[in-house]
C-alpha positions in Angstrom: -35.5 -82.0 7.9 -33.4 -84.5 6.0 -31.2 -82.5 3.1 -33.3 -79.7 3.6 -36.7 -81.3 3.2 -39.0 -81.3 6.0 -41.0 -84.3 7.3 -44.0 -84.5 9.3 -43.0 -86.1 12.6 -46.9 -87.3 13.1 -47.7 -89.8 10.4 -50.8 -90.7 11.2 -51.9 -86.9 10.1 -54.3 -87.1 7.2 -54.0 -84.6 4.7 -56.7 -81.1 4.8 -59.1 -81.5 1.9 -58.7 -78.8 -0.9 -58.6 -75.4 0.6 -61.3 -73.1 -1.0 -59.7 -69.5 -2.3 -59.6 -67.0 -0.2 -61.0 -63.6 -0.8 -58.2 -61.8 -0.7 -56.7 -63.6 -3.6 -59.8 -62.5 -5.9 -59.7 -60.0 -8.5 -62.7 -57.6 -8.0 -62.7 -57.3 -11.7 -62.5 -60.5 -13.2 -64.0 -62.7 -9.8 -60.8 -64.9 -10.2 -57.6 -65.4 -8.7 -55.4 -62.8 -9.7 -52.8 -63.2 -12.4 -49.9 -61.0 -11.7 -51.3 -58.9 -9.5 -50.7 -55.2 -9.7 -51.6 -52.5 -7.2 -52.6 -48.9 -7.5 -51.5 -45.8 -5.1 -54.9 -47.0 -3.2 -54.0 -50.4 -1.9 -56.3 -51.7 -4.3 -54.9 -54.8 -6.7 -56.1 -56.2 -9.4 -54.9 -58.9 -12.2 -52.2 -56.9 -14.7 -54.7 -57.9 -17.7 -57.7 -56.7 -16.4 -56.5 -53.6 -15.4 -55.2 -52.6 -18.9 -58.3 -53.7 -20.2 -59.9 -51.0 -17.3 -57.2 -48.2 -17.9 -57.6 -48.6 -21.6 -61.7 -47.9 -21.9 -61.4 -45.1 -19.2 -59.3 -43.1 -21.2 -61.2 -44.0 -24.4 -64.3 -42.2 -22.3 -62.9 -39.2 -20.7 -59.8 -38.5 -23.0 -57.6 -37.9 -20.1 -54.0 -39.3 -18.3 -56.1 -40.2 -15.3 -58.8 -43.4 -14.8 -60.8 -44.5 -11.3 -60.1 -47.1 -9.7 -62.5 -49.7 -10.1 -63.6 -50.3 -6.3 -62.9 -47.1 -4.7 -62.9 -44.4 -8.1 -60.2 -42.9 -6.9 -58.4 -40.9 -9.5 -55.1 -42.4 -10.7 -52.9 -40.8 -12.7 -51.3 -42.8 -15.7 -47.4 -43.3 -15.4 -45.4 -40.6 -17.9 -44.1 -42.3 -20.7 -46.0 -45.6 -20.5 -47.2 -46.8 -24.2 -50.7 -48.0 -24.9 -51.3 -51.2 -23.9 -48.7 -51.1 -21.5 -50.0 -48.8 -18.8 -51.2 -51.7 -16.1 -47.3 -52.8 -16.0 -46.0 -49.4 -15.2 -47.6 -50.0 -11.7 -46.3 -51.5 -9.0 -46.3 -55.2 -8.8 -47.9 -56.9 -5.7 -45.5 -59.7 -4.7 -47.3 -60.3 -1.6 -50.1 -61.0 -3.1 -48.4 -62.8 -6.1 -46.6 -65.2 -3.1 -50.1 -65.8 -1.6 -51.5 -66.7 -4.9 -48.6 -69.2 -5.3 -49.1 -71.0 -2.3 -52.6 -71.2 -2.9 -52.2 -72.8 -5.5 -49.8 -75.2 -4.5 -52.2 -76.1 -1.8 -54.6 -77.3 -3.9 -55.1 -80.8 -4.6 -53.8 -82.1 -8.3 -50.9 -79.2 -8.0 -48.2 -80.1 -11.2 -44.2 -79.3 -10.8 -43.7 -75.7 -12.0 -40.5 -76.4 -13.8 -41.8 -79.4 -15.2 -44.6 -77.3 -16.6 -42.4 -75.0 -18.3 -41.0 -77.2 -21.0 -44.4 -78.5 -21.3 -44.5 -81.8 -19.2 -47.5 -82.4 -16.8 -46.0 -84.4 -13.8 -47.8 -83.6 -10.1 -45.5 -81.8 -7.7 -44.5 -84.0 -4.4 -42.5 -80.8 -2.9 -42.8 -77.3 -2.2 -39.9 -75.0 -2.4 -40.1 -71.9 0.5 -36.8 -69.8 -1.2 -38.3 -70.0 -5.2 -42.0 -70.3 -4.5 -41.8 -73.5 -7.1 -43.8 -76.7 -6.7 -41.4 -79.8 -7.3 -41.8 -83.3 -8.6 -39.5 -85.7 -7.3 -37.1 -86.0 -10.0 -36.7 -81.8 -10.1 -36.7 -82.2 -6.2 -33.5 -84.2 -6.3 -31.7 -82.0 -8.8 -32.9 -78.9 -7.2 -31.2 -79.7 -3.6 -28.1 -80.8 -5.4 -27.6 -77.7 -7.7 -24.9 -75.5 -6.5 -27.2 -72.6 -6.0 -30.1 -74.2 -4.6 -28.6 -76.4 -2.2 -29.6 -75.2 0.6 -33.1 -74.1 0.2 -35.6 -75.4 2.3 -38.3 -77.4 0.8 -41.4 -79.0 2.1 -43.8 -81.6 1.1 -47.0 -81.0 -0.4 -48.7 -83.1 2.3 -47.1 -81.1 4.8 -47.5 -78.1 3.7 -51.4 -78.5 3.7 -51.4 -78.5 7.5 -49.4 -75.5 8.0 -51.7 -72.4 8.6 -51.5 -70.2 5.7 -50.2 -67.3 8.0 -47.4 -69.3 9.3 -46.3 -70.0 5.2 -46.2 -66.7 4.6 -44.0 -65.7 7.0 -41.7 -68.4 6.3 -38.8 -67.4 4.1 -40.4 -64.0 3.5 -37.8 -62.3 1.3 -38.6 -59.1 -0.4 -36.2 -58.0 -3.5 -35.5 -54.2 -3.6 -38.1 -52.9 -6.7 -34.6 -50.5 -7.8 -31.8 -53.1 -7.1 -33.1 -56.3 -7.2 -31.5 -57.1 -4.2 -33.2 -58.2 -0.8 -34.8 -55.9 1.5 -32.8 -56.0 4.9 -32.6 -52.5 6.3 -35.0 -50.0 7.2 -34.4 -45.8 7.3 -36.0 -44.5 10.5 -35.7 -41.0 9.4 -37.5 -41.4 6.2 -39.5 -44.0 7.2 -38.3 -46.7 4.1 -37.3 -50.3 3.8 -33.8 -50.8 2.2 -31.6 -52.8 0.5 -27.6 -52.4 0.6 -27.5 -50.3 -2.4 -30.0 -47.8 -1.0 -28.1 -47.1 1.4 -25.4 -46.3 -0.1 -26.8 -44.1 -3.2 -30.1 -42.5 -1.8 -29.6 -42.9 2.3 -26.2 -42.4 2.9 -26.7 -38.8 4.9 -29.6 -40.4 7.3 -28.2 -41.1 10.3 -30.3 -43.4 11.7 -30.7 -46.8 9.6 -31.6 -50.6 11.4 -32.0 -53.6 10.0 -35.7 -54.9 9.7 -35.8 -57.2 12.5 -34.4 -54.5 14.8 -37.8 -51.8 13.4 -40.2 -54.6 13.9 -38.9 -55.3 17.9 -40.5 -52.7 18.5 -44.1 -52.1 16.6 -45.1 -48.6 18.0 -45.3 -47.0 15.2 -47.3 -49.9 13.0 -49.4 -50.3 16.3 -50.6 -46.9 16.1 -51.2 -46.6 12.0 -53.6 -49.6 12.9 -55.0 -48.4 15.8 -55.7 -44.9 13.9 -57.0 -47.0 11.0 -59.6 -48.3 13.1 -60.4 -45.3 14.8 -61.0 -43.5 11.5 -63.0 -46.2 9.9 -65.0 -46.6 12.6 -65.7 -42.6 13.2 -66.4 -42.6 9.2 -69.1 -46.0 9.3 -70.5 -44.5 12.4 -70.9 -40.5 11.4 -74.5 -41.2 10.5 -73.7 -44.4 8.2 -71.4 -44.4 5.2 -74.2 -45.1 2.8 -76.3 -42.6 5.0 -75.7 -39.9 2.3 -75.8 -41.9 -0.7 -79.5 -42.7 0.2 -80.2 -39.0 0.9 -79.4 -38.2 -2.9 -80.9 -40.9 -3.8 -84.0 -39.9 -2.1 -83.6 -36.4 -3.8 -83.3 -37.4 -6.7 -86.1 -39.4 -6.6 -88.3 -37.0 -5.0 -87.2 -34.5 -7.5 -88.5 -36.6 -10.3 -91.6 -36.9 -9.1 -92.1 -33.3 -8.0 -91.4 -32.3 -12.2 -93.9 -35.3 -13.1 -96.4 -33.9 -10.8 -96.3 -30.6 -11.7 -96.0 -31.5 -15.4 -99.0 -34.0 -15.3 -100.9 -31.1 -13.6 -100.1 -28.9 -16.1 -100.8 -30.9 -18.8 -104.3 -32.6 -17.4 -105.8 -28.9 -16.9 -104.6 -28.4 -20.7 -106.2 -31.6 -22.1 -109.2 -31.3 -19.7 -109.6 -27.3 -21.6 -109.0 -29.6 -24.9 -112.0 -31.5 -24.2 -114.2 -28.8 -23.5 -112.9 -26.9 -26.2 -113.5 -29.6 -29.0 -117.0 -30.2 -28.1 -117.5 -26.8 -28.5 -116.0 -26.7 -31.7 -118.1 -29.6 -32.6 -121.5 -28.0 -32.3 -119.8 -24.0 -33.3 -118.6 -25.4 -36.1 -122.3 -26.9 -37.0 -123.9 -23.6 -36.5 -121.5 -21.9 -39.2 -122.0 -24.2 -41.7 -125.4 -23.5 -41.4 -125.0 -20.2 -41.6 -122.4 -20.1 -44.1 -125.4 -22.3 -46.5 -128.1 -19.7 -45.6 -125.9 -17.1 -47.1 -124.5 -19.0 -50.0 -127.0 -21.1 -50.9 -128.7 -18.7 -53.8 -125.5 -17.9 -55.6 -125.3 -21.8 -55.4 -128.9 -22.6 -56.6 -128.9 -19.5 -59.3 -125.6 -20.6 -60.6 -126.6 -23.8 -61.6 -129.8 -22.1 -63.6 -127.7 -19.6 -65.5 -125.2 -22.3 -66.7 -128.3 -24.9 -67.8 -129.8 -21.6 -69.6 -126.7 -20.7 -70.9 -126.5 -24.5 -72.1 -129.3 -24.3 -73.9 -129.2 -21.0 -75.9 -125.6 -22.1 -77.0 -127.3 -25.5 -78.4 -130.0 -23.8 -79.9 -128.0 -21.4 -81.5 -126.2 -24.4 -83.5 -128.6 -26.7 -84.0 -132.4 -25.1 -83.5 -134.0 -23.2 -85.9 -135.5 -19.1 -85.6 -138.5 -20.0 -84.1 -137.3 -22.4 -81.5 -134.8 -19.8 -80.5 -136.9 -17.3 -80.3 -139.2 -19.0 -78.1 -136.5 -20.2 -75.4 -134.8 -16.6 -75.6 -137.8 -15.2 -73.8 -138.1 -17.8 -70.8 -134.7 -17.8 -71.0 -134.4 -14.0 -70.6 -136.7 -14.3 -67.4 -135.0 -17.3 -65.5 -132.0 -14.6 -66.1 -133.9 -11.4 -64.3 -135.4 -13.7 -61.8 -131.4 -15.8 -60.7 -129.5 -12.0 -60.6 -131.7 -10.9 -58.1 -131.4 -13.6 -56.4 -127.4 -13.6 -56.2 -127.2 -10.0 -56.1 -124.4 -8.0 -56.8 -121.7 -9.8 -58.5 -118.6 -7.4 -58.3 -119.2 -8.1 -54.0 -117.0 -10.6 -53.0 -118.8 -14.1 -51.4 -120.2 -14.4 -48.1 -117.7 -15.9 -45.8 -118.0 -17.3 -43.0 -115.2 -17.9 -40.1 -115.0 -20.0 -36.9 -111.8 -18.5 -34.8 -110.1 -19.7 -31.6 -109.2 -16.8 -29.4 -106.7 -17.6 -27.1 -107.3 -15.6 -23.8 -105.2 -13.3 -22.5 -103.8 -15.0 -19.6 -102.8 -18.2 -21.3 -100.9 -16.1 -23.7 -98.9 -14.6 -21.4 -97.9 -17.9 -19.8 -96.9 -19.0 -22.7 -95.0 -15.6 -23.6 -93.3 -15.8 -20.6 -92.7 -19.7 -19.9 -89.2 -20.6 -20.7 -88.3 -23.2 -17.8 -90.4 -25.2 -15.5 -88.3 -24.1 -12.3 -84.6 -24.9 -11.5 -82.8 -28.3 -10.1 -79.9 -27.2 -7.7 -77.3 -29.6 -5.8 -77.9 -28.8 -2.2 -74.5 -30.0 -0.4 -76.1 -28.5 3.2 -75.6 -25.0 4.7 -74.5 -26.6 8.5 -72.0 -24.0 9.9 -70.7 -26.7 12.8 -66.8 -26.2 12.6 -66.8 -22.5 10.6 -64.1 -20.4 12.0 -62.7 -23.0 14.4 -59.3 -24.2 12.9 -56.4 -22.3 11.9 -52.6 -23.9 10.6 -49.5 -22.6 9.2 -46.3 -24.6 8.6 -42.3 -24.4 9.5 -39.6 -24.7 7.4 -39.2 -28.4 7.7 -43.4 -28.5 6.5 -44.1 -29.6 10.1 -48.0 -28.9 9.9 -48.9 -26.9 13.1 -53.0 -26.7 13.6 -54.9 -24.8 16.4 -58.1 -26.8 17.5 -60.2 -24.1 18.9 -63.0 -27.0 19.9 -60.6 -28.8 22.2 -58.6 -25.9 23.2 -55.1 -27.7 22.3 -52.0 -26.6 19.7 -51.3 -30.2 17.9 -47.9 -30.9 16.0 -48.0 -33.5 13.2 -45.1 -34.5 11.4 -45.0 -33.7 7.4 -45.9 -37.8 7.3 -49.3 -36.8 9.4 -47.6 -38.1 12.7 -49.0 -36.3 15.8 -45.5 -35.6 17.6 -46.9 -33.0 20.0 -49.6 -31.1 21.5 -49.9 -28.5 24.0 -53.9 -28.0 26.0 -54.1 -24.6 26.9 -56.9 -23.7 28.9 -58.5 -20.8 26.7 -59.6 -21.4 22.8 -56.7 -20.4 20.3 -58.6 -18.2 17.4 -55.8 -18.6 14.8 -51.8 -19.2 14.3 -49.0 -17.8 12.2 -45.4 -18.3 12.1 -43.1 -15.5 12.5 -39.5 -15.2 11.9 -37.2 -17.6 10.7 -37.1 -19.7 13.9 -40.1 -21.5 13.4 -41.7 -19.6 16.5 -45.6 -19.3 16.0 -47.8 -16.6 17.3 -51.5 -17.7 18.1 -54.6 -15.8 19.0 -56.1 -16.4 22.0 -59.6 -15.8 23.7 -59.2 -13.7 26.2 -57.6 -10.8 24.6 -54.0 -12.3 24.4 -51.2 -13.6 21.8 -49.0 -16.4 22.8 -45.6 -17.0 21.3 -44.7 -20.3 21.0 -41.2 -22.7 19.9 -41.7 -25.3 18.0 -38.3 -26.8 16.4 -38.5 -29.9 19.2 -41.1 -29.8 21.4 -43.7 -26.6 21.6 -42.7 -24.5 24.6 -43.9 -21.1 25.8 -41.9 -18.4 24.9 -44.2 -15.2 25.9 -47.5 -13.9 26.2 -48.8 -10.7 24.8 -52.0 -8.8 25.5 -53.9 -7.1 23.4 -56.3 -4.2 23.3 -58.8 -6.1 21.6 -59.9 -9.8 21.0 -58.1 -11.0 17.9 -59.2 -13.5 15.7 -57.1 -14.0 12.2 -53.7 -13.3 12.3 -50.5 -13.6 9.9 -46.9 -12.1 10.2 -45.1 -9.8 7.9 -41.6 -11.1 7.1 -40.6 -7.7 5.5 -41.7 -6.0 8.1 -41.7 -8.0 11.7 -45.1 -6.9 12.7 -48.3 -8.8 13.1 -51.7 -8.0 11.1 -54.6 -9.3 13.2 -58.4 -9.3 12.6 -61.4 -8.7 15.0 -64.7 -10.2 14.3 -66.1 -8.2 17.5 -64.8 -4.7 16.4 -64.9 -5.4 13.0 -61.3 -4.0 12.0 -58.1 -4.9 10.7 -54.9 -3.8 13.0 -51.3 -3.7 12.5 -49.5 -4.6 15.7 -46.2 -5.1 17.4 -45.1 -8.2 18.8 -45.4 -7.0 22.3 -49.4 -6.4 21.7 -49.1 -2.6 20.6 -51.3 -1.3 18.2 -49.4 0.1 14.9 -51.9 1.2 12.9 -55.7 -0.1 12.6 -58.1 0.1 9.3 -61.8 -0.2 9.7 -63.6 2.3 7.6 -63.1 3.4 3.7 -63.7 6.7 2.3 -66.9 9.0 3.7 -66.7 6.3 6.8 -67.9 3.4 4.8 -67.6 0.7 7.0 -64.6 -1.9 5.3 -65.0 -4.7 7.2 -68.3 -7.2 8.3 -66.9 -10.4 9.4 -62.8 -10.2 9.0 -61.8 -14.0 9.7 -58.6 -14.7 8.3 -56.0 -12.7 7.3 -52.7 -13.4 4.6 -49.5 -10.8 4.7 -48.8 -11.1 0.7 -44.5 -10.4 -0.6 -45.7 -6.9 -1.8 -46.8 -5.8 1.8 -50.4 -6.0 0.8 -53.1 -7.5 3.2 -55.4 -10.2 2.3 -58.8 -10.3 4.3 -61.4 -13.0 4.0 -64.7 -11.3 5.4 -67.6 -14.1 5.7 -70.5 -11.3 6.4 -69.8 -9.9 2.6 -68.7 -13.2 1.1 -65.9 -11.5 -0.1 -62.1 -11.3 0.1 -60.4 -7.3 0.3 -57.2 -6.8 -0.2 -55.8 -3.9 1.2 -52.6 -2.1 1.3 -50.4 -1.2 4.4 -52.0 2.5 5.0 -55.7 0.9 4.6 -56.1 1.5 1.0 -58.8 -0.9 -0.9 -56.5 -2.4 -3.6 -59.2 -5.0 -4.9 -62.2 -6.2 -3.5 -63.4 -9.9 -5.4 -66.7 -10.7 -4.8 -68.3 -12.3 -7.9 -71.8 -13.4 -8.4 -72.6 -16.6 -10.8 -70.6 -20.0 -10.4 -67.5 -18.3 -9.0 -69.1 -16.5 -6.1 -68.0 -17.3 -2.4 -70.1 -18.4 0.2 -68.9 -18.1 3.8 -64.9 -17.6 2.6 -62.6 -18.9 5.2 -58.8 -19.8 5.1 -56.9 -17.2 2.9 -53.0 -18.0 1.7 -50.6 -16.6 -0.6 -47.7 -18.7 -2.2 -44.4 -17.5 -3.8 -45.3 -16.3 -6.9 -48.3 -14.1 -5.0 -51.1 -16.3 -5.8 -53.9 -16.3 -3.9 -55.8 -19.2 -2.5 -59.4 -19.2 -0.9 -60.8 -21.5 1.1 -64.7 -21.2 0.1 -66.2 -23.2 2.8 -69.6 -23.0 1.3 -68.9 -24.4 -2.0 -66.5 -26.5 -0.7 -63.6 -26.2 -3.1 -60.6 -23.8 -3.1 -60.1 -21.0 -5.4 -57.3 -19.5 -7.2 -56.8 -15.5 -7.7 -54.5 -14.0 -9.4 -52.0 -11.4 -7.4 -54.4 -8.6 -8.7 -57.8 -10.8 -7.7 -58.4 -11.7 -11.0 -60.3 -15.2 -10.9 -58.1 -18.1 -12.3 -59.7 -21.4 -11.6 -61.1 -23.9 -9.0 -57.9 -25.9 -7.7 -59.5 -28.2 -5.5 -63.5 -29.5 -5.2 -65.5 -32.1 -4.3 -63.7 -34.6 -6.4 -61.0 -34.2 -5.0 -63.1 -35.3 -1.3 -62.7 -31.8 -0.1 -65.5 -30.9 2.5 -66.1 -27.5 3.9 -62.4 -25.9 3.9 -61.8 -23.9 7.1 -58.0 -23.2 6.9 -55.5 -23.2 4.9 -51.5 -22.7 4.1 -49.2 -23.2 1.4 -45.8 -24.6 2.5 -42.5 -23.8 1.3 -42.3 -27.4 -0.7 -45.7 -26.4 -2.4 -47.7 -28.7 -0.1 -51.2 -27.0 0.0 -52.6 -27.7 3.9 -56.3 -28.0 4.4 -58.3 -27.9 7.5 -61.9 -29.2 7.4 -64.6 -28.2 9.3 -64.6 -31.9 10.7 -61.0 -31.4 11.8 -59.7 -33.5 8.8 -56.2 -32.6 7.9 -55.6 -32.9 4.1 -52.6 -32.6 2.4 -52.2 -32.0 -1.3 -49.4 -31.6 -3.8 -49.1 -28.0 -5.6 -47.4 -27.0 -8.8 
C-alpha cells in the first residue's frame, strides 16, 4: 500500500469479468437492486420507494395503521406520527445492505467517480474508498488522500478490488454508526444483549455491569452459534412437519372439492327440475289443444249467432231509412225468425260465458321444498379436531418474566430467559401436570404424577426445595397470594381442593346444590385478587368460577361464535381480567372480571395454534404454550 492505496503484488492477474447481482441485493418488489434499502421488524428489506408505494395502497384497502409485508404478510404496524408519504422512512435503514449494494456496484465494469457524479461530471472511477464507500477518479483520489480528514483512509483500486471475494470486502472497514448518536458502534451490553456506542453507555447503560467491546463478544460466538444452530433446527422441523406447503394444498384441495360438491348438487337439482320442465311443456302442448277445443264447442254458437243478430240488426236499421213499407215489412218477418232461431241457440244471456281454464297444480311435496328451502347446506372452516399435546404443558412466570414451562411429554422443568434463552432444565423422572409460583421468592410448585407436589427455586439455577404428597393426583394448580395456600384440580376425582403447602387438604368442592355434580374435566385452575377461583373444565367446554367456600359465582359457556371448545390455559391479570386459552378454536378470549365476554385477543392471525397454557406476567407479557410445544410471547396492554 503506497499512501494508503493498495496494489496488487501479481500483475499479471487479469481482471474478473462483470459480476452478475446477487440475490440478496434484489428488491422482491421492484426485481431491482435496492435503492436505499429499508427493513421491517421481519428481516425483510425492500427499496424506501417501493415500500411507500406498498404501505400507501394497504392502508387505502383496509383503513388501518397496520400493512403486510409483502413476502411474509406479516402484520406491521405504522410508526406513530409518521405523515403520509413518509411512512417507508420512519423504518429502519438497512446499511448492510446499502454497503453491499455499493460495492456491487463499484464492481461493475464502467463504474463513474461518486463525487464526480454529484456536481454532475461523468469521469470513470480508478479507486475505491473502504472508510466512505465512494468510487474515485484519479484526480478526486489525489485530493481525497491529501485532505486533512481523509488522509488516512484506505483505498483500493477498482482492478483490485474485483478479485477480492465479496465476503472479504465486507468485512473490511466494517464500521457501523450508532442509529441515536451517530457515532460508531464499538461496545456491546452483555446483560441486555445490545451493540453500543460511547454515548449509550453513558445515557441508557450506565447501571449494566457487564459491557465489552465488540471484538471481545465476537471471541467468543456461543451465543450467535446457537441462534443459528436453533434457526436451523426450527426451519428444518417446520419444512419437514409434513411440508410447509402441505397445508396450503389441503385447503386448496377443500376448497376445490367444495366447489364441486355445490355444482354437483346444484346441477342435480336443477337437471331433475328442467327434465320435469320438459315433460311438463309437452303436456301443456297437447292440454292446452284439448281446451281450446273445448272452449270452441262451448262458445262457438254465441259466436256464430252473434254475427246473425248484428247482420239482421244491420239490415232492419237500413231499411228503416231508406226502404219503403212493403220491403220492411217483408224482411221484419224473416228477420223476426233468424231472431227466435239465434236466442235459442245462445241461450240465456244474463249467464255469464263459458270459460274454460288450463291450471298448473303444483304438488304438494315440491311446495313444501320450496316453503321450506332457504340454504343449500352450510361451508364451515375445519382447522382439525387432533387432541395430540391437550393438557400437556403448563407455565407461569417470576418476577424478572423468566418464563418457567413444564413439558409433561419429556418429563423435564425448562427455564428460558425473557429473550427465549433456555438457561436451565431439570428431567425428573415422573410427568409434571402443571406449575405455579408461590410467594415472593420465585419458588414454583408443580404437580406431579404420582400423587405428589414439588417445590422448586428458581432465582439461579432450579433446585429442589421439598416434596409434598398429596391425597389425590393433582392436575391444575395455582397459588393464592392473599392467602398462602394452593388450589389444585383433579381430572380423576373430578373436584377442586384447597390445600396447604405441606399436601393437606383445606377444603375441597365437587358438587353444587341437590349434589349436582360441579365439575367434568377440571384442567386448569387461576386464584383471581378477589379470592375467587377460576376453573377451565374441558368435558363442559366451559369455564366456573367459584368462590372460596365452593359457591358458583359465574359459569360462561356460550353457544354461537364465542363458544369454547376444549378450554385449556386460564389466567387472570391485574385489573381481574380473564384470559382463556380456547384450544379448539385456537384463539384466546377475553372475560370480563364478572365473565362477561369482551373480545377475541389473539387468533389465527396472529399464528396462534391450539393454546394449551397460558400466563400473564407482571410486565403484561401474555405467555402462550402450544400444543406443539411452541412458546409464544406477545405484548399486552
Amino acid at each position: 500500500m503506497t499512501n494508503g492505496v493498495h496494489h496488487s503484488e501479481d500483475s499479471n492477474t487479469e481482471p474478473q469479468e462483470k459480476k452478475d447481482c446477487d440475490p440478496i441485493s434484489e428488491c422482491y418488489i421492484c426485481k431491482k437492486v435496492y435503492n436505499i434499502p429499508k427493513t421491517l421488524p421481519c428481516f425483510h428489506a425492500f427499496c424506501c420507494s417501493c415500500l411507500e408505494d406498498h404501505i400507501s395502497k394497504s392502508l387505502n384497502q383496509n383503513g388501518q395503521k397496520y400493512f403486510a409485508c409483502p413476502m411474509c404478510e406479516e402484520k406491521c404496524e405504522i410508526f406513530k406520527g409518521a405523515l403520509p408519504g413518509q411512512y417507508a422512512h420512519a423504518f429502519q435503514d438497512d446499511l448492510f445492505l446499502a454497503k453491499l449494494v455499493e460495492l456491487q456496484s463499484a464492481m461493475c465494469e464502467g463504474k463513474l467517480c461518486d463525487i464526480c457524479e454529484r456536481i454532475e461530471e461523468n469521469k470513470p472511477a480508478s479507486h475505491w474508498c473502504m472508510d466512505c464507500n465512494d468510487a474515485l477518479c484519479e484526480t478526486c483520489l489525489k485530493v481525497h488522500l491529501h485532505g486533512k480528514t481523509t488522509a488516512g483512509h484506505s483505498c483500493l483500486s477498482i482492478e483490485e478490488m474485483r478479485r477480492i471475494p465479496l465476503e472479504t470486502l465486507m468485512k473490511q472497514k466494517n464500521k457501523v454508526p450508532c442509529m441515536k448518536h451517530n457515532e460508531l458502534i464499538t461496545l456491546f451490553c452483555v446483560d441486555c444483549r445490545e451493540p453500543l456506542c460511547v454515548q449509550c453507555m453513558a445515557v441508557s447503560h450506565r447501571r449494566c455491569e457487564n459491557v465489552i467491546t465488540v471484538s471481545d463478544a465476537l471471541t467468543s460466538r456461543t451465543d450467535v452459534n446457537d441462534v443459528i444452530s436453533r434457526l436451523n433446527k426450527l426451519q428444518a422441523t417446520v419444512e419437514n412437519a409434513g411440508g410447509i406447503g402441505q397445508p396450503d394444498r389441503t385447503l386448496e384441495n377443500s376448497i376445490h372439492e367444495a366447489q364441486e360438491r355445490i355444482n354437483t348438487i346444484c346441477n342435480t337439482i336443477c337437471d331433475r327440475v328442467r327434465q320435469y320442465q320438459s315433460v311438463l311443456l309437452k303436456s301443456l302442448e297437447s292440454q292446452s289443444e284439448k281446451a281450446k277445443g273445448l272452449l270452441k264447442d262451448r262458445i262457438q254458437p254465441r259466436k256464430t249467432g252473434l254475427k246473425s243478430i248484428k247482420a239482421a240488426n244491420d239490415r232492419m236499421q237500413t231499411l228503416l231509412r231508406y226502404g219503403s213499407d212493403v220491403e220492411i215489412l217483408l224482411a221484419y218477418n224473416q228477420v223476426r225468425k233468424k231472431l227466435d232461431s239465434c236466442q235459442g241457440a245462445i241461450g240465456n244471456t244474463e249467464q255469464k260465458a263459458p270459460s274454460v281454464r288450463l291450471d298448473f297444480i303444483l304438488d304438494d311435496t315440491v311446495e313444501r321444498f320450496i316453503e321450506n328451502f332457504d340454504r343449500l347446506g352450510d361451508l364451515t372452516v375445519d382447522v382439525g379436531d387432533s387432541d395430540e399435546g391437550i393438557s400437556s404443558w403448563g407455565v407461569t412466570c417470576t418476577s424478572s418474566d423468566d418464563i418457567i414451562v413444564t413439558d409433561c411429554k419429556n418429563k423435564r422443568i425448562q427455564k428460558f430467559s425473557k429473550f427465549g434463552d433456555l438457561v436451565d432444565y431439570v428431567q425428573l423422572e415422573d410427568e409434571p401436570r402443571d406449575i405455579t409460583t408461590c410467594g415472593n421468592r420465585d419458588d414454583v410448585a408443580i404437580t406431579m404424577i404420582g400423587k405428589l407436589v414439588i417445590f422448586l427455586a428458581t432465582r439461579k439455577t432450579m433446585q429442589l426445595i421439598k416434596r409434598a404428597k398429596t391425597e389425590r393426583q393433582y392436575d391444575g394448580i395455582s397459588y393464592s397470594e392473599k392467602d398462602a395456600y394452593l388450589i389444585v384440580s383433579s381430572l380423576r376425582d373430578q373436584v377442586v381442593d384447597i390445600i396447604h403447602l405441606d399436601g393437606s387438604v383445606m377444603r375441597s368442592f365437587g358438587s353444587g346444590a341437590g349434589d349436582r355434580v360441579l365439575f367434568n374435566e377440571p384442567r386448569f385452575i387461576s386464584a383471581t385478587p378477589d379470592r375467587t377461583i377460576i376453573i377451565s373444565d374441558v368435558g363442559q367446554n366451559a369455564i366456573i368460577c367459584i368462590d372460596h367456600n365452593g359457591k358458583v359465582v359465574f359459569r360462561y359457556k356460550p353457544d354461537g361464535q364465542n363458544g369454547l371448545k376444549k378450554p385449556q390455559g386460564v389466567c387472570v391479570d391485574k385489573l381481574g381480567n380473564l384470559f382463556v386459552a380456547d384450544f379448539g378454536n385456537n384463539r384466546v378470549q377475553l372475560l370480563a372480571s364478572d365473565g362477561l365476554f369482551q373480545r377475541n385477543v389473539l387468533g389465527i392471525e396472529s399464528a396462534l395454534e391450539k393454546p394449551v397454557a397460558i400466563r400473564v406476567s407482571g410486565s403484561n407479557r401474555m405467555i402462550i404454550v402450544q400444543s406443539d410445544g411452541m412458546v409464544k410471547v406477545f405484548s399486552y396492554s
